[in-house]
C-alpha positions in Angstrom: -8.9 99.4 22.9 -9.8 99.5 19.0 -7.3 98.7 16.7 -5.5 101.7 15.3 -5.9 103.8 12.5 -3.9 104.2 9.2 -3.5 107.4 7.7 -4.5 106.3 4.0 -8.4 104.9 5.6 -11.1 106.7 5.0 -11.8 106.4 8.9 -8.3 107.9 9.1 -9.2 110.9 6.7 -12.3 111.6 9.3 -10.1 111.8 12.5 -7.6 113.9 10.6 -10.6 116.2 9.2 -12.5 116.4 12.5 -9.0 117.6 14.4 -8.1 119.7 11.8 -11.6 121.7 11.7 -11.6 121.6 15.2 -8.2 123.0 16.1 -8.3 126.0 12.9 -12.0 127.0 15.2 -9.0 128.6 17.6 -6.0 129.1 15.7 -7.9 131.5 13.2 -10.2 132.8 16.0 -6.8 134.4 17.6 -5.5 136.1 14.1 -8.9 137.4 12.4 -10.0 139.1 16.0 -6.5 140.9 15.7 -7.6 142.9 12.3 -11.3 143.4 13.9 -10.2 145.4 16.7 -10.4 148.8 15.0 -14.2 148.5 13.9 -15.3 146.6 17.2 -13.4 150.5 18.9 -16.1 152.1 16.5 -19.5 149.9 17.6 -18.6 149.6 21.0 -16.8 152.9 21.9 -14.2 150.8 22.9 -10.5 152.3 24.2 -7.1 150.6 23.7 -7.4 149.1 27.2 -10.6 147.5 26.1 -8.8 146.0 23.0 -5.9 144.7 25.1 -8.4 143.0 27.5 -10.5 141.5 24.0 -7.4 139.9 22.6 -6.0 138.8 26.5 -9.0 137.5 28.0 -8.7 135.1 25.3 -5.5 134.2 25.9 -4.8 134.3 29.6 -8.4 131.7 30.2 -6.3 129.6 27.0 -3.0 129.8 28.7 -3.8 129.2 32.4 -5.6 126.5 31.6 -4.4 124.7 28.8 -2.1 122.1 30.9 -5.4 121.2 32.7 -7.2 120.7 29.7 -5.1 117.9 27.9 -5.0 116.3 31.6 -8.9 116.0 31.5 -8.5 114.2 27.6 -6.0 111.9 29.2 -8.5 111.1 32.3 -11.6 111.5 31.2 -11.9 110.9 26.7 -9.8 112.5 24.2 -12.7 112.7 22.1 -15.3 113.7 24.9 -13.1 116.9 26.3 -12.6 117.6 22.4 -16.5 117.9 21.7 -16.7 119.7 24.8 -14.4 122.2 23.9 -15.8 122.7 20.7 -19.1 123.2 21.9 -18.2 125.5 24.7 -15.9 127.5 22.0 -19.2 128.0 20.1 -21.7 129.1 22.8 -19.2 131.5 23.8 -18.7 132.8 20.0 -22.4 133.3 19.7 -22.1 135.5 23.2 -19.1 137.7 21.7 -20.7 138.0 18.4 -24.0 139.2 20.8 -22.3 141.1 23.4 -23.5 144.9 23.0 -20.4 146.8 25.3 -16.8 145.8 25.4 -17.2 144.4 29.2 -19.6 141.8 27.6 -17.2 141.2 25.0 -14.3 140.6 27.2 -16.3 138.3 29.1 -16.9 136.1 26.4 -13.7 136.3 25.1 -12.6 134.6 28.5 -15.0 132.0 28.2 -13.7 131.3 24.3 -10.4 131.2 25.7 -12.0 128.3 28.0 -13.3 126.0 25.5 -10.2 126.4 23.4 -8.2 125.1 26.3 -10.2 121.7 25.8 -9.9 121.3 22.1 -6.8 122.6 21.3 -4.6 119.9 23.5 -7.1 117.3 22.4 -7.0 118.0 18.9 -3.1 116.6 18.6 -3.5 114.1 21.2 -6.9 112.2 19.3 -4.3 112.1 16.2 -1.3 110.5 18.8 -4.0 108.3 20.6 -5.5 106.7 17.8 -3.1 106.5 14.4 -1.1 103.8 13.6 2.8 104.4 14.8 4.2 104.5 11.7 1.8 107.0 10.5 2.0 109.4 13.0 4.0 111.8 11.8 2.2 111.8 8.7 -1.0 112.3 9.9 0.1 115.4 12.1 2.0 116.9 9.2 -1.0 117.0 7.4 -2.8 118.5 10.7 -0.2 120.9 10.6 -0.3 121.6 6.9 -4.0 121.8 6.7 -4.0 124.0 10.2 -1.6 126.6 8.2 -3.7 126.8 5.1 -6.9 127.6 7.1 -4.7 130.4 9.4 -3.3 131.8 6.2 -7.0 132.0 4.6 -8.5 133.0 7.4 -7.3 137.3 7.5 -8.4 137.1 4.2 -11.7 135.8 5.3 -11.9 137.8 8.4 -11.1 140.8 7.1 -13.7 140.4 3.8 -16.0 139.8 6.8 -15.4 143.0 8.5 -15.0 145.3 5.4 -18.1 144.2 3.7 -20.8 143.0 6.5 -19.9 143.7 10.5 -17.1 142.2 13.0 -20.0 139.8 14.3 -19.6 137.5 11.6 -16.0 136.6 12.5 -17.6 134.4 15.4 -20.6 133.9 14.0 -19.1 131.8 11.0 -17.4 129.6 13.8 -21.1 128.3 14.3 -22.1 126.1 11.4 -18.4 125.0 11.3 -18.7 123.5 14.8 -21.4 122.2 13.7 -19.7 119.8 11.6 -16.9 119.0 13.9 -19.2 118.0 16.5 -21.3 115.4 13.9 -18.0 114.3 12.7 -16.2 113.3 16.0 -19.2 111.9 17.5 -19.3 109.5 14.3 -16.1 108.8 13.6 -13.5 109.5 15.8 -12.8 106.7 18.8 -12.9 107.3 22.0 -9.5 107.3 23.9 -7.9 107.6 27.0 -4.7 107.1 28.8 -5.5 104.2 31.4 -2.7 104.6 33.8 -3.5 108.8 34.0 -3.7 109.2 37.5 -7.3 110.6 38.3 -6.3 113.4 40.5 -5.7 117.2 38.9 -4.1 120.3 40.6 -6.7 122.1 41.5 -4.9 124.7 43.6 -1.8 124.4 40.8 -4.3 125.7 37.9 -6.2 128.2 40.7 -3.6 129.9 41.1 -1.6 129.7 37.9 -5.2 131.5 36.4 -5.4 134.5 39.6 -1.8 135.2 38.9 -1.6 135.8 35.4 -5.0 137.7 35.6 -3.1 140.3 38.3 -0.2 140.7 36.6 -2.1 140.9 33.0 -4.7 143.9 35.1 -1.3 145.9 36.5 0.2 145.4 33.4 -2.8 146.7 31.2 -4.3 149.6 33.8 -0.8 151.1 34.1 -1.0 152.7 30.7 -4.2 154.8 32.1 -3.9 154.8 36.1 -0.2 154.9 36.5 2.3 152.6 37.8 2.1 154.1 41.1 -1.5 153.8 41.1 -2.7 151.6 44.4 -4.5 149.3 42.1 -2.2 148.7 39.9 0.1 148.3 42.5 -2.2 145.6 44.3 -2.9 143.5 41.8 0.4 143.2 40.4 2.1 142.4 43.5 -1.2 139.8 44.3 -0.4 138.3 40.9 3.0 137.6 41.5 2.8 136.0 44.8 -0.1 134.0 43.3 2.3 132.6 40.8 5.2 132.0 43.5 2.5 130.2 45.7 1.8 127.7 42.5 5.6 127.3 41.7 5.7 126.1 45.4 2.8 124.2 45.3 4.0 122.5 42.1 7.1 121.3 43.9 5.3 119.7 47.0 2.5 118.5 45.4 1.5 114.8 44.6 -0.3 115.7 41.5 1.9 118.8 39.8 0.8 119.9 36.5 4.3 120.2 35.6 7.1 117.3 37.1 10.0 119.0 38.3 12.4 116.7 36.8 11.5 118.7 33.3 13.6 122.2 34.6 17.0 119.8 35.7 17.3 119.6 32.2 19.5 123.2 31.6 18.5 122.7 27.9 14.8 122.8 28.8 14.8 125.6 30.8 17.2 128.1 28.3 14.9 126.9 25.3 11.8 127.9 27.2 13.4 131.4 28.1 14.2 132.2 24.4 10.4 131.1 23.6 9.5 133.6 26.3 11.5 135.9 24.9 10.9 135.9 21.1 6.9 135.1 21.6 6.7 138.0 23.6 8.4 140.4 20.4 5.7 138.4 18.3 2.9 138.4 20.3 3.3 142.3 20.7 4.1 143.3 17.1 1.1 141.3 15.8 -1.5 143.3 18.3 -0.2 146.6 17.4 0.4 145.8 13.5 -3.2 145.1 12.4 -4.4 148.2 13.9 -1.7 150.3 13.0 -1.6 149.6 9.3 -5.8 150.6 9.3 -5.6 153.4 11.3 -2.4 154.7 10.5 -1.5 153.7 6.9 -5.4 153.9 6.4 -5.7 150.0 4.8 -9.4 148.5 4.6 -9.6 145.4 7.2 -9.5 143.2 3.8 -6.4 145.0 3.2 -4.5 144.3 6.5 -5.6 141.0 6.7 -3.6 140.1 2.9 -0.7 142.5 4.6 -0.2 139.5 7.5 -0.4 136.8 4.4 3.5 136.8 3.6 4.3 135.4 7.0 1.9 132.5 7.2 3.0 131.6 3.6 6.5 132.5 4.0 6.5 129.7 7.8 4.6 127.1 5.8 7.3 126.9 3.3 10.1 127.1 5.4 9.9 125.8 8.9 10.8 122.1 7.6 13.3 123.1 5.9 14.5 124.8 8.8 14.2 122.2 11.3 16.1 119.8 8.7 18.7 122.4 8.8 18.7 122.8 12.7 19.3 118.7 12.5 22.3 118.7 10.1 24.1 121.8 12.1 22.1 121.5 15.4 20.2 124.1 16.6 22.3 126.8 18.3 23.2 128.8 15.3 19.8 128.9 13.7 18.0 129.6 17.1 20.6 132.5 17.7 20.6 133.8 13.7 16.8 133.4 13.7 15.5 135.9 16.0 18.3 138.9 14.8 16.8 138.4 11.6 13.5 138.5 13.2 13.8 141.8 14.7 15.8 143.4 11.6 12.0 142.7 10.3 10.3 144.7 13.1 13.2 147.1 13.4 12.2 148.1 9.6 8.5 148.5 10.3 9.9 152.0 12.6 9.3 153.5 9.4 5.9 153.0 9.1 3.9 156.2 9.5 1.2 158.3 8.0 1.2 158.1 4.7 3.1 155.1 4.2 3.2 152.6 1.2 2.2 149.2 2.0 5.2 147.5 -1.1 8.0 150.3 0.6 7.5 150.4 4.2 5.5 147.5 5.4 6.3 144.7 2.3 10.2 144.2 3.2 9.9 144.0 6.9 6.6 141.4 6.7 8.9 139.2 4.5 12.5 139.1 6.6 10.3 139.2 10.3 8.4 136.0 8.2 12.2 134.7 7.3 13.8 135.1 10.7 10.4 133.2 12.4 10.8 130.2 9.9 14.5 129.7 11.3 13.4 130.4 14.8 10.3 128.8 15.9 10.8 124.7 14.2 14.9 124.7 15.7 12.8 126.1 19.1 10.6 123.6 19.5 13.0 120.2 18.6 15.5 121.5 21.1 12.5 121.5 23.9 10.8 118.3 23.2 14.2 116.8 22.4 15.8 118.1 26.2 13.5 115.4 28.0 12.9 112.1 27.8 10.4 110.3 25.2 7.8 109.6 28.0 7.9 113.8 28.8 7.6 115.0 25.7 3.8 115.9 26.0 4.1 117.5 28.8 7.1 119.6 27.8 4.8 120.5 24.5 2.3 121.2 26.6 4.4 123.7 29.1 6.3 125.0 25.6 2.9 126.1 24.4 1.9 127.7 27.4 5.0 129.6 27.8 4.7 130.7 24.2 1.0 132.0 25.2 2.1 134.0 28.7 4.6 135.8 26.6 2.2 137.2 24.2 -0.2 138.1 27.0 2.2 139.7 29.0 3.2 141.8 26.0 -0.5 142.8 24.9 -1.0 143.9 28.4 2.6 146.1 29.0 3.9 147.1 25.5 1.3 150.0 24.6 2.4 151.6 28.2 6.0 151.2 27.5 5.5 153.0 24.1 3.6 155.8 25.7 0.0 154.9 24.3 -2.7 155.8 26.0 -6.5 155.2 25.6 -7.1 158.3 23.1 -4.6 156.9 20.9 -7.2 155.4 18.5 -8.6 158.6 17.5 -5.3 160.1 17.1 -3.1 158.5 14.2 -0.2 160.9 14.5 0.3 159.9 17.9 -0.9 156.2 17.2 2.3 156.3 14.9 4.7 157.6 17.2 3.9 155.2 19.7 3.9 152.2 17.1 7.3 153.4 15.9 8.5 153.1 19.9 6.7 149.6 20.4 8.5 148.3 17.2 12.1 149.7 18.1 10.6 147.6 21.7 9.7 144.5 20.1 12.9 144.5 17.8 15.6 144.5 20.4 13.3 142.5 22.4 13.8 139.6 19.5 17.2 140.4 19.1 18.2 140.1 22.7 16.1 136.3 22.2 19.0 136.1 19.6 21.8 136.6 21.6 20.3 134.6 24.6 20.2 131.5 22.3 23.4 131.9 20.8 25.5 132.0 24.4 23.2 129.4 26.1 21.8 127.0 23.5 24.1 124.0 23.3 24.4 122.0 19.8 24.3 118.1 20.8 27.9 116.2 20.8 26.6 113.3 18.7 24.5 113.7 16.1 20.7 114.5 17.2 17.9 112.0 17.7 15.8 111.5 14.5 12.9 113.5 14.7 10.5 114.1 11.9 10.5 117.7 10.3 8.8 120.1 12.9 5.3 121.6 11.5 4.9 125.0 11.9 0.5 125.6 12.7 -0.3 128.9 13.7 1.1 132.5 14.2 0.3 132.5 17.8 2.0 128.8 18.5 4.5 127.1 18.2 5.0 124.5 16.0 5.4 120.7 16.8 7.5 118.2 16.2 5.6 115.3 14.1 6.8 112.1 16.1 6.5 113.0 19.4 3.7 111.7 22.1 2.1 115.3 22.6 -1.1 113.8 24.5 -1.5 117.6 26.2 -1.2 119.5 23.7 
């Protein structure tokens, strides 16, 4: 194996540079689509179902099958599933920035949510495989402070793109950076790989974990138009869920599990994960709807909605350290409970939003304290996960943290606009678009809060002082952040 890297090297500024590139391809991919969904309804004739199934194709391909894809870095080359994932990002980009209906788009969306589950796990673990111990935690703070600058440009970007040329461009521009990714990692970035990794992969496990978040994410998502009691619905819903039991079984008898089932004995684990499921869902909800309701309901260009989002990028980049610091010193039960009521104070405010609304009185104040209760939440969150297993599990538990935080949001793309009573002609309607965005806020808001309360009766602070860990890094609006010194090698 080639010696490692040190963070101050010029060959260490490459790796950092090629991962950082490489990983921003997906994290701003996620948030710039969000604030393009009202012009692609225009070009495409597009309903909201149609924009529910562009932003969860995405994410249901990224979520089922990100655990698989940080198993084929370990098995197979860091670098080479990487490059792969890059690549296959791109060519699907190109198709979404090509497709001519919204079934085309979808399609490709699915695909992009493919190759990001290949670069997004290997991103972290190329930095953890291949940088000198002691600069590990510098390296991915960097990765995670250069990761937030390009998500907090990138609405700006995305939207400029929109507003002045066509939604095309937003994956079109992911073309020429790939471009250097690929050069860079092929030329500068070793090769690695974890030499004990056993060589076998659930097949079955990642099978079905994909079939049964696609039927519940259908039911979920056709409900809004066909009725819950429609026969559909009610098939693939109920096919979904048994599809998930089957892999929860299979992950229990299996000689190859994605996930070991000594990582749910620990109670901390499992509570942690349920108030990620919980709060991601509130946040994964809120920023669907939001975009779209401050163009078509508060009537803001896409340049303009994009700089409305700013304040909780910036606001997380400045805070989530300090947080986690704090969540260190106190542990992390009060800040996990206080976190996610200020959190939904924030979406609670945004009820007022309607036509005619001012962007500095009725959007301004709620962006900032939802942005203040996420920085307490999401850094607290993540050290109590990682820090509920052992050293040796703390990838995988990333890994499972991650996906959980990814499910949530899909699950509340897919049932949120039902539950507020929003049907397909609500994009040409921006009375009723309000109405039903007021509903999904009050939703979303007791949905945080009720994260809140979870954490605060089940979170339990340490009876010792905790382990040192580095300062957790907060990277992207649709993921939670990670801790700095921990092995991550799957996500």
């Amino acid at each position: 194996m080639a010696p490692y890297l040190r963070y101050a090297s010029p060959a260490g500024r490459w790796v950092l540079l090629a991962t950082v590139l490489g990983s921003s391809l997906a994290s701003v991919d996620a948030t710039v689509v969000n604030l393009a969904l009202p012009r692609i309804a225009n070009d495409l004739g597009a309903g909201l179902s149609d924009l529910q199934w562009i932003v969860n194709a995405y994410t249901l391909t990224l979520a089922a099958f990100l655990l698989l894809g940080g198993s084929l870095g370990d098995r197979f080359g860091r670098r080479r599933t990487f490059v792969i994932g890059v690549v296959w990002f791109t060519a699907a980009s190109v198709l979404c920035a090509l497709a001519q209906t919204a079934a085309l788009l979808i399609a490709a969306r699915a695909l992009q949510g493919c190759g990001a589950a290949l670069l997004v796990p290997g991103s972290l673990a190329i930095l953890e495989a291949t940088f000198d111990p002691d600069d590990r935690s510098a390296a991915i703070g960097s990765w995670s402070g250069l990761g937030g600058v390009a998500v907090a440009i990138g609405p700006f970007l995305g939207g400029w793109l929109v507003q002045a040329a066509s939604w095309r461009l937003i994956f079109i521009i992911n073309v020429p950076l790939a471009i250097a990714v690929v050069w860079i990692a092929l030329r500068h970035v070793p090769e690695t790989r974890d030499p004990h990794a056993d060589t076998a992969l659930d097949a079955p496990g990642t099978a079905l974990a994909a079939l049964g978040l696609a039927g519940v994410t259908y039911a979920l998502t056709e409900a809004s138009d066909r009725g819950w009691r429609s026969p559909l619905v009610l098939a693939t819903g109920a096919g979904g869920a048994l599809a998930l039991i089957a892999m929860g079984a299979i992950q229990v008898r299996s000689r190859h599990p994605m996930l070991p089932s000594s990582l749910f004995r620990s109670r901390q684990f499992v509570v942690a994960n349920l108030v990620t499921l919980i709060v991601y869902a509130a946040l994964g909800g809120s920023i669907f709807l939001l975009p779209v309701a401050l163009q078509r309901v508060v009537g803001l260009s896409p340049l303009q909605a994009g700089a409305a989002l700013a304040p909780v990028t910036v606001i997380m980049l400045v805070l989530s350290a300090r947080s986690g610091r704090l969540a260190q010193r106190i542990g992390p039960r009060v800040p996990m409970a206080v976190g996610p009521l200020v959190a939904g104070s924030g979406l609670a405010l945004l009820t007022h939003v309607g036509v005619g609304s001012s962007y500095a009185r009725d959007v301004l104040p709620a962006i900032v304290v939802f942005g203040l209760g996420l920085s307490l939440t999401v850094a607290p969150l993540t050290s109590t996960v990682l820090s509920a297993v052992g050293e040796e599990q703390a990838g995988i538990a990333s890994a499972f943290n991650n996906a959980v935080s990814r499910v949530a949001g899909l699950i509340a793309v897919a049932a949120l606009p039902s539950l507020a009573g929003l049907t397909a002609g609500a994009l040409r309607d921006p009375a009723g678009l309000a109405a039903g965005f007021r509903v999904a806020m009050r939703n979303t808001a007791g949905l945080c809060m009720a994260g809140g309360v979870v954490a605060a009766f089940t979170i339990r602070n340490p009876k010792r002082g905790p382990r040192p860990v580095a300062a957790a890094h907060h990277c992207a609006l649709d993921a939670t952040p990670l801790r700095g010194n921990a092995r991550l090698p799957g996500v």
